[in-house]
N, C-alpha and C positions, 0 to 999 in steps of 0.2 A: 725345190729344196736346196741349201744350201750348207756344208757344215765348215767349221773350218776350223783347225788343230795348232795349237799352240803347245809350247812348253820343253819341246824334245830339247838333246842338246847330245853335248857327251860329261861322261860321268864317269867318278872311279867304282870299279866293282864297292858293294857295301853302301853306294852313295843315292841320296832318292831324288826323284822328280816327279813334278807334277802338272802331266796333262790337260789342255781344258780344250774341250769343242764347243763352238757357239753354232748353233742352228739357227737358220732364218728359214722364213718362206714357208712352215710348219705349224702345225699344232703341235706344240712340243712334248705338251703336258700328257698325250696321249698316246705316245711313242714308246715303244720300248727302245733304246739306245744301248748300244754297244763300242767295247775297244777290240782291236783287231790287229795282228801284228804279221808283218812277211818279213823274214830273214834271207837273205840271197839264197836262192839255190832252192829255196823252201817254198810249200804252199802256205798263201796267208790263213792262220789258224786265229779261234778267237780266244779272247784272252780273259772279257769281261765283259755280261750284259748287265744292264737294271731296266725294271719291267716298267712301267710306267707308271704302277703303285711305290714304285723301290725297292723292290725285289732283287738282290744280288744273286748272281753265280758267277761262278770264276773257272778258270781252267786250273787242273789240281797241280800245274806247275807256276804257279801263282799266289795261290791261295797260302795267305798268314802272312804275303809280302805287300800286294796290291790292293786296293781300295777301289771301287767305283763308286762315283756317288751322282747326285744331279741336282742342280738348281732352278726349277721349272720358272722362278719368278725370273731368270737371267738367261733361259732359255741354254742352259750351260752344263754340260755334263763334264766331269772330271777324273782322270787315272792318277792316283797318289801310289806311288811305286816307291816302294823303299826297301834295301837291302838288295839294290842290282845285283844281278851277276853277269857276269858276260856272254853270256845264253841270252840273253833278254836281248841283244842288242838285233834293230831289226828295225824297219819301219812300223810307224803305229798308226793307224786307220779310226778314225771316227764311223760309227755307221749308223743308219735309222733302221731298225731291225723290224720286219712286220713280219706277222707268224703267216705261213700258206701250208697249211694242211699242215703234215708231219715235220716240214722244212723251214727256212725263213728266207727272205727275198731282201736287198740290203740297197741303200744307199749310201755313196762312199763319198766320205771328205777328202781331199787329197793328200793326208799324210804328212804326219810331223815324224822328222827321224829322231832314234836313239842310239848311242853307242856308249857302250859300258865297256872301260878298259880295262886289263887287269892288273 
């Protein structure tokens, strides 16, 4: 498996971006995928999965500003983030997310940073 994350940057609070992970070495189409974020000092929490139908959820500190979406023909999944705030600023993690029992077990891209100033 392979993911890799594009798009980070720095931004001004209010300002958007938008994320893409390209997966290789996969079936993509059958994956659930997820965004993931660690801010220093923090545990990395998730921010945004889509099920492999398209199934969105978000983290409720997210939700009305982020998007996830996916591109199964481009093997590409995408974080459209708009209306930063500088809370958001953190690294952001691609993952291939497989459900195990009650939990989920992850494959990690290496991380496109973001930083949102105010």
């Amino acid at each position: 498996v392979q993911l890799v994350e594009s798009g980070g940057g720095l931004v001004q609070a209010g300002g958007s971006l938008r994320l893409s992970c390209v997966a290789s070495r996969i079936i993509f189409s059958i994956n659930a995928m997820g965004w993931y974020r660690q801010a220093p000092g923090k545990q990395r929490e998730l921010v945004a999965r889509i099920s492999a139908s398209g199934s969105p959820n978000y983290a409720d500190s997210v939700k009305g500003r982020f998007t996830i979406s996916r591109d199964n023909a481009k093997n590409t999944v995408y974080l459209q983030m708009n209306s930063l705030k500088p809370e958001d600023t953190a690294v952001y993690y691609c993952a291939r997310d497989i459900r195990e029992g009650s939990g989920w077990s992850h494959y990690w891209g290496q991380g496109t940073r973001v930083t949102v100033s105010s």
